[in-house]
N, C-alpha and C positions, 0 to 999 in steps of 0.2 A: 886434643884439638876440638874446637864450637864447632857444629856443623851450623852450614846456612842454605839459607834456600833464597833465590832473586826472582822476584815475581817484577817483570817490565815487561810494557809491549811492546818496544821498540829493540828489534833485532841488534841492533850497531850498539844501542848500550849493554846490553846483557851481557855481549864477545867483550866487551870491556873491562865489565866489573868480572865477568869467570874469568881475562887471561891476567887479573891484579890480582882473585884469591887463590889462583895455580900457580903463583911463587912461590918458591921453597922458602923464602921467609913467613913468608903468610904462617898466621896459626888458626885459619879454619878451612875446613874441607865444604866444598859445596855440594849439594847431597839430591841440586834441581836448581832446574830454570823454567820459572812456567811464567806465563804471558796476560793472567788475569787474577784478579781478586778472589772470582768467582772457583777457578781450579783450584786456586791455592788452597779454597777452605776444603775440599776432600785430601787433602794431606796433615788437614790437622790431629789424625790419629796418629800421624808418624811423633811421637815424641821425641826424637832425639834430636827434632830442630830446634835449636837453642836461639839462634838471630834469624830474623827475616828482615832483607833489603828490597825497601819497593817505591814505586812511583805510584806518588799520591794523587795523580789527577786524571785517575780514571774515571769516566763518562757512568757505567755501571757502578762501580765498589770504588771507592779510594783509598788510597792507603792508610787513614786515617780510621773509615770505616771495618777498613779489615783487622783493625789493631783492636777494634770492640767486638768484631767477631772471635779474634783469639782471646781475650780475656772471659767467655762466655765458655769458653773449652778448656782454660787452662789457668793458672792461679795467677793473683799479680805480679808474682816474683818470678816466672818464667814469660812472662811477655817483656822484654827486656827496658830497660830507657837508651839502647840503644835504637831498637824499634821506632818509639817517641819523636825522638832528637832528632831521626834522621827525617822523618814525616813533615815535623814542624818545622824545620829549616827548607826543607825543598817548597814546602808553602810559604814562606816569606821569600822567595826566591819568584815561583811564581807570580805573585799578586807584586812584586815590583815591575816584571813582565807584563801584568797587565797595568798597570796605572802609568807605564810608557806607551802601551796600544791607546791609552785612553787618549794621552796628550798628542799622539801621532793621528789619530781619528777623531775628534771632536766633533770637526765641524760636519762630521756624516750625521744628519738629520734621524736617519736610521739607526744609529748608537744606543745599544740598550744592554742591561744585565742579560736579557737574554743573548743577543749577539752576540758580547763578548763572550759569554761561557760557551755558547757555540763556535767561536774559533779556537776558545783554550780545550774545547773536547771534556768542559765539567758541566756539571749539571748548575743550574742557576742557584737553586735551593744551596750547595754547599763553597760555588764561588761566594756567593750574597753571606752568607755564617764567615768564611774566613776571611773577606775583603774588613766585615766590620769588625773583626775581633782584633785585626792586627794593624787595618788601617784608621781605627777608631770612628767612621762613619761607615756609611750603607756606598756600596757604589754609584747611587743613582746622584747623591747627593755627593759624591765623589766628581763625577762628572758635570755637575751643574757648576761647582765650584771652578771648575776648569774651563767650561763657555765662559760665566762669567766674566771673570779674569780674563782673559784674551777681549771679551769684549770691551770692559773697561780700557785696555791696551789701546783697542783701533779707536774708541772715543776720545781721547787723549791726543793720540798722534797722528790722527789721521783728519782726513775731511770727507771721506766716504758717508751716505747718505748709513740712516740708520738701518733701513730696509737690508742694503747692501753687507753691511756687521751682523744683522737678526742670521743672515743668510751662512756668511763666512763663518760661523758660530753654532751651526747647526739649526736652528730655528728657521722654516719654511713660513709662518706666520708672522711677521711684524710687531700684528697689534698682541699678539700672545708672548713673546718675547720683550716685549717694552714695558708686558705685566710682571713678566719674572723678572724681569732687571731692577723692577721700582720694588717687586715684594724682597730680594736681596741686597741691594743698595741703599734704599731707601729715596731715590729718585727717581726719573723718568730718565733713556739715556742722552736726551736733548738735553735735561737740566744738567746732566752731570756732566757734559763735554763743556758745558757754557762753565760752568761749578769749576772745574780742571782750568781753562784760557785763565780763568780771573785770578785763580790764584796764582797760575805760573805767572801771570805779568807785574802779579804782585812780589812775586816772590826773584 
């Protein structure tokens, strides 16, 4: 039998994953349950941990980073691709969780890479690396694209004063928001709501 060791800080999941690998069908023995990246690596003498299962979006170490820590102590072929698989799956998992924080908050004028990695409890530095690795742009440009868009939306269907959309869209400035809408659209949002009538009555 693999032994394994589950490194989570959250008490409710840890009881979960040890009462799934203390079935008698299970073919590994868990051999600890620690709470941090940081404990984990004074267990790295223990060699006969064969798997480690961990949450990757620790604030201090992530699971990602701890998996560079054990390849510094042990060869490639004992840091498993189960280790990997389980890291980068719970990061595409996460960063879909945040890119619906993004679309549920938008319009908070306060909305930043740093915010959100302060509500997901990661450090900015390694949201910012795996927002763009997986979601092919930067979050910040993530989010612009997302005002945007909504804005474009109220210019369209709406008859709310532009001021009013710079506002609902996160933007506390008008005249700085009328700049990023013409440096992404390529218009002004007056031109582009007029731009939108004419061609709906055309169309």
């Amino acid at each position: 039998m693999a032994n394994v060791l589950i490194v989570h800080d959250e008490i409710s999941t840890s009881t979960k994953l040890l009462e799934m690998f203390n079935d008698k069908k299970c073919k590994y023995t868990v051999i600890g349950v620690v709470g941090s990246g940081k404990r984990t690596l004074k267990l790295l003498e223990y060699r006969g941990t064969e798997k480690v299962i961990c949450e990757i979006d620790y604030s201090v170490m992530s699971g990602l980073e701890l998996v560079d820590c054990f390849n510094k102590y042990f060869s490639e072929s004992q840091t498993t691709n189960g280790v990997l698989h389980l890291a980068f799956s719970q990061t595409e998992e996460r960063i879909e969780e945040v890119k619906a924080f993004i679309t549920k908050n938008y319009m908070d004028p306060n909305l930043s890479l740093g915010s959100v990695a302060s509500y997901f409890h990661l450090s900015p530095s390694y949201l910012s690396d795996r927002f763009s690795k997986i979601v092919g742009m930067n979050l910040s440009k993530y989010l612009l694209n997302v005002r945007i868009s909504n804005a474009r939306v109220l210019l369209s269907n709406t008859s709310k004063f532009v001021s009013e959309i710079s506002k609902e869209t996160g933007y506390t400035n008008p005249t700085y928001f009328s700049t990023i809408f013409k440096r992404e659209v390529g218009m002004t949002p007056s031109g582009y709501r007029n731009y939108k009538h004419i061609t709906s009555s055309l169309g």
